[in-house]
C-alpha positions in Angstrom: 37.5 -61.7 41.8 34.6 -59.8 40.0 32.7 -57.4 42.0 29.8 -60.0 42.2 31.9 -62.3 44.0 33.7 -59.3 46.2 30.2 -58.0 47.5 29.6 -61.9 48.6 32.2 -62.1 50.3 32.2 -58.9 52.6 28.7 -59.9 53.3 26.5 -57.1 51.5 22.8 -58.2 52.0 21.7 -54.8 49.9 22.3 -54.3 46.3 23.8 -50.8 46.9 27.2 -50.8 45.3 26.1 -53.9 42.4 27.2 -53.3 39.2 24.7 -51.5 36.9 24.0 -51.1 33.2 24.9 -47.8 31.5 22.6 -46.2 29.9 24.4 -44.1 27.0 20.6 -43.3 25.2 20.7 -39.4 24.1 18.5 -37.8 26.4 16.4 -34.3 25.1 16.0 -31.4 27.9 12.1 -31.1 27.9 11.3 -27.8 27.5 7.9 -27.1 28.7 10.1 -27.8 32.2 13.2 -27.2 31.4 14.5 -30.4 32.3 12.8 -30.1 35.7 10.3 -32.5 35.7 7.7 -30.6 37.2 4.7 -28.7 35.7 6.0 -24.9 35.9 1.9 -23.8 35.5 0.2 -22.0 38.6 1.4 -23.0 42.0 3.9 -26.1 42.0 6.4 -25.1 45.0 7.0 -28.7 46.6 6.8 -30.5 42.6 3.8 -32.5 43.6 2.6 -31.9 39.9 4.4 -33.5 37.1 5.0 -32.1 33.7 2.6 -33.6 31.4 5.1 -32.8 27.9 7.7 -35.2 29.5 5.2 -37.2 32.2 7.7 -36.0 35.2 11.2 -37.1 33.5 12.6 -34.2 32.2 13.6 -35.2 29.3 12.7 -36.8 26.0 14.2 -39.8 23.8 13.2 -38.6 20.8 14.4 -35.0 19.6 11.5 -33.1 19.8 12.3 -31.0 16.4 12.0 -35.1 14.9 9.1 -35.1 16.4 7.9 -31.8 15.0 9.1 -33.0 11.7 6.7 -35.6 12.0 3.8 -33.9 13.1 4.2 -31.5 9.7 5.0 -34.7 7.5 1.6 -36.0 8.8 -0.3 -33.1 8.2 0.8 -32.8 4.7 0.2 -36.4 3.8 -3.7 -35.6 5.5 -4.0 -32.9 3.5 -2.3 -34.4 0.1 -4.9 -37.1 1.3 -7.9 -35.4 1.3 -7.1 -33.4 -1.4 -7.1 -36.7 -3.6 -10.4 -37.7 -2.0 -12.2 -34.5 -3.3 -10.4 -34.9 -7.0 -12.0 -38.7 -7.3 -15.4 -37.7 -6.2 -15.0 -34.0 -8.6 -14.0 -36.1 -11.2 -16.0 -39.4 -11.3 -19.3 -37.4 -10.5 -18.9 -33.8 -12.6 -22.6 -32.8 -12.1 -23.1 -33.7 -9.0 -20.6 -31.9 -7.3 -21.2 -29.0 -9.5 -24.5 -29.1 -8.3 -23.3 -29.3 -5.1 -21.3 -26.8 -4.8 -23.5 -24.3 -6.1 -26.6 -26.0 -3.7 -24.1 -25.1 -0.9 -24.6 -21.8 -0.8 -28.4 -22.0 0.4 -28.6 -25.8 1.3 -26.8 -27.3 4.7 -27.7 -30.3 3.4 -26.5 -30.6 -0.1 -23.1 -28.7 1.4 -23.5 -31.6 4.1 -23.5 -34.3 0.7 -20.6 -32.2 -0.8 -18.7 -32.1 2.3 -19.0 -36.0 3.0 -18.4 -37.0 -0.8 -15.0 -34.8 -1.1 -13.6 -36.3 2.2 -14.2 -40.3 1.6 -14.1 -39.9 -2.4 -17.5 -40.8 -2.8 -21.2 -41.0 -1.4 -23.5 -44.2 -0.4 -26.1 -45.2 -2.6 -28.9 -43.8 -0.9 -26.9 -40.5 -0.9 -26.4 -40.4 -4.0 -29.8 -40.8 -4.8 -31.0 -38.2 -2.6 -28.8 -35.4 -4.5 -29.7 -36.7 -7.8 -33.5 -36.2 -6.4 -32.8 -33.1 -5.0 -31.0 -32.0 -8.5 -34.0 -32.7 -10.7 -36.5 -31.1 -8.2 -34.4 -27.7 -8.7 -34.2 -28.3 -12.2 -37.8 -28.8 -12.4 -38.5 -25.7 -10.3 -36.3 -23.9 -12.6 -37.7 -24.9 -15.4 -41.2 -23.4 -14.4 -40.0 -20.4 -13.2 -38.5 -19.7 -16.9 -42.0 -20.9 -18.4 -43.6 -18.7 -15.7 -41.5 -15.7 -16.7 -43.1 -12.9 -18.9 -40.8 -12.7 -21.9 -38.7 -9.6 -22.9 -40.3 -6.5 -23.8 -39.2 -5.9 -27.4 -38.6 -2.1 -26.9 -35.3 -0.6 -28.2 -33.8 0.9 -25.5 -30.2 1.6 -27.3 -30.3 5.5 -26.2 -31.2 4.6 -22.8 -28.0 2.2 -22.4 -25.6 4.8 -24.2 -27.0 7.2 -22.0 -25.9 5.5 -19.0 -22.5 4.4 -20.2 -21.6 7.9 -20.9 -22.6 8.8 -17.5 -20.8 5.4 -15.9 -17.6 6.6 -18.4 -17.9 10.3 -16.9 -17.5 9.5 -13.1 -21.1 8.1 -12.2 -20.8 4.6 -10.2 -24.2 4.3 -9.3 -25.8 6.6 -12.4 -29.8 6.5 -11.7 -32.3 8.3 -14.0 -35.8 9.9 -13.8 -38.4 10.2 -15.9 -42.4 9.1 -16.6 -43.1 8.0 -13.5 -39.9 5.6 -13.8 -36.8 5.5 -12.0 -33.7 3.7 -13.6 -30.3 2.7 -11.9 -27.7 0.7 -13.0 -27.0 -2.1 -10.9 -23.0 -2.9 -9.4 -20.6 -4.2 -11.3 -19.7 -7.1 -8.9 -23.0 -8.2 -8.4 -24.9 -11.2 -9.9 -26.6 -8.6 -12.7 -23.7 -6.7 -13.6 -24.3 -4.1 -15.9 -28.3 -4.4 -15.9 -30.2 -1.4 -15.7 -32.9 -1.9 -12.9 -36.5 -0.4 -13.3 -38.7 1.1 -10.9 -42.6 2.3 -10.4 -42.1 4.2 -7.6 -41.1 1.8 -5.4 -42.6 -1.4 -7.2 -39.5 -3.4 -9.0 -40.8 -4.1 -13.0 -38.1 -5.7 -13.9 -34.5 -4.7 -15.7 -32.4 -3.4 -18.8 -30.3 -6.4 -20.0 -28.4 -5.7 -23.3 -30.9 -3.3 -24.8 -33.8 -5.2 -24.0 -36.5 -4.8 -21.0 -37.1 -8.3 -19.5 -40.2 -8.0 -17.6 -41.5 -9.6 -13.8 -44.7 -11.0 -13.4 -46.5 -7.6 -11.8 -44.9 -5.6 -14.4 -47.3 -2.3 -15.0 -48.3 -2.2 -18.5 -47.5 1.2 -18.7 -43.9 1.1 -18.0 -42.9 -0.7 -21.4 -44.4 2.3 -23.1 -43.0 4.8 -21.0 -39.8 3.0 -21.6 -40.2 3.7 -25.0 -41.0 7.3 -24.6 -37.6 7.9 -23.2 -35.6 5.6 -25.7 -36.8 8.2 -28.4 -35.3 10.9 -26.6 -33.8 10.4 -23.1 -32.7 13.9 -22.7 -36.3 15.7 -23.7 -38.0 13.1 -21.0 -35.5 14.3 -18.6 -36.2 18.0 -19.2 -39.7 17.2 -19.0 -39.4 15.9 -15.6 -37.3 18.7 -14.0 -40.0 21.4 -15.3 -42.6 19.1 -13.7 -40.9 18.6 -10.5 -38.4 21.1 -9.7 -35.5 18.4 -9.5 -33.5 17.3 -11.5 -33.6 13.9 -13.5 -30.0 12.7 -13.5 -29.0 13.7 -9.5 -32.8 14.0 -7.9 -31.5 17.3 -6.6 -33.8 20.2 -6.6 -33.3 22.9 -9.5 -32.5 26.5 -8.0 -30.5 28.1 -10.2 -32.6 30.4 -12.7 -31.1 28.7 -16.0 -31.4 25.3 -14.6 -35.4 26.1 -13.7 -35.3 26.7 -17.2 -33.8 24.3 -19.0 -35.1 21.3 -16.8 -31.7 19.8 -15.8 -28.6 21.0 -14.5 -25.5 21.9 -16.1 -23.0 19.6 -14.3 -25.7 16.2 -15.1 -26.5 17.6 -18.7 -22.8 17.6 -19.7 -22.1 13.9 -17.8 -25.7 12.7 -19.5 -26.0 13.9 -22.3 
């Protein structure tokens, strides 16, 4: 007799005691819960609230380590995705993402253009015309702006760069000279005019030292090419000339006290790094 037919026969009118199916699934302890079931955040005495990792069963089907697995293999396969996105648009449209990417750093909308082609491979149509409009407008622009530009003072200024490579060489970072009615400086190395020597009227920009030649600005004095070229003769003799004029030195802007400096127009310590 099975135990169907037994529980029939004694007259069970409940299912309590019928033969069930085993369930021999591997079961993972959750462990937000720890295998509770119930959410263990704030106040959950009586276990109304159920764990939301394992929805209330304590456990999981799936290893979760699997699962992380997968969430990692999905995240590289995104990123080998997108990755290949960006190389298609890079490399079926070199000069518009080069412009791009350079039009990013003052443009939200052509890194918006960038940002959209690199992701889906490639832009619409009337995308694409709008940053090949906005490329020739800043070509244009630029072009202007050169035609616009005063050209390069031809003044040698070969004794004025030496000058101020000696006194980078000797410990000056920031070396900045003095001398009729100019003031020079050299500008940062990691900047976007690395190695240029900056000149000033005062406090009026004229323009800057690139090389060994003075490229002017549009309100460029006309006096400061020629007083450029006074100190190019001799750099040291303007500097002395300045310090017995004002009292300070050329080289450090500091004032001159000590009796021999008074004299000779400059101090010691800049003379030897200058000159």
């Amino acid at each position: 007799m099975t135990d169907f037919e037994k529980f029939i026969s004694e007259g069970g009118d409940t299912l309590e005691g019928a033969p069930t199916k085993n369930d021999n699934t591997e079961k993972f302890p959750c462990g937000q819960c720890a295998g509770t079931g119930n959410w263990r955040g704030g106040t959950n005495r009586n276990g109304e609230k159920k764990c939301f990792a394992c929805r209330g069963t304590g456990f999981f089907k799936t290893d979760p380590r699997k699962l992380a697995q997968n969430r990692v293999a999905a995240k590289a396969r995104k990123v080998k995705k997108a990755a290949a996105a960006a190389a298609a648009f890079d490399t079926a449209n070199p000069e518009i993402a080069a412009f791009l990417k350079d039009a990013s750093s003052w443009s939200d909308f052509a890194a918006s253009l960038l940002a959209g082609g690199r992701k889906y491979g490639s832009l619409s149509e009337k995308q694409m015309n709008a940053a090949k409009s906005m490329m020739a407008k800043v070509a244009a622009n630029a072009t202007k702006k050169k035609a616009d530009t005063p050209p390069a003072a031809e003044v040698d200024l070969t004794p004025i760069r030496e000058m101020f490579e000696r006194a980078f060489a000797k410990g000056h970072k920031r070396p900045t000279y003095r001398a009729e009615g100019l003031v020079i400086s050299r500008a940062p190395d990691h900047g976007a005019n690395a190695g240029a020597l900056y000149v000033k009227a005062g406090e009026d920009y004229q323009g800057k030292v690139i090389g060994t030649a003075f490229s002017k600005v549009r309100d460029t004095l006309e006096t400061t090419a020629p007083a450029l070229t006074v100190i190019a003769n001799d750099p040291e003799a303007a500097a002395i000339r300045y310090g017995r004029l004002t009292g300070s030195c050329a080289c450090c802007g500091r004032e001159l006290t000590n009796a021999e400096s008074i004299e000779l127009g400059i101090g010691p310590i800049c003379r030897a790094k200058w000159f």
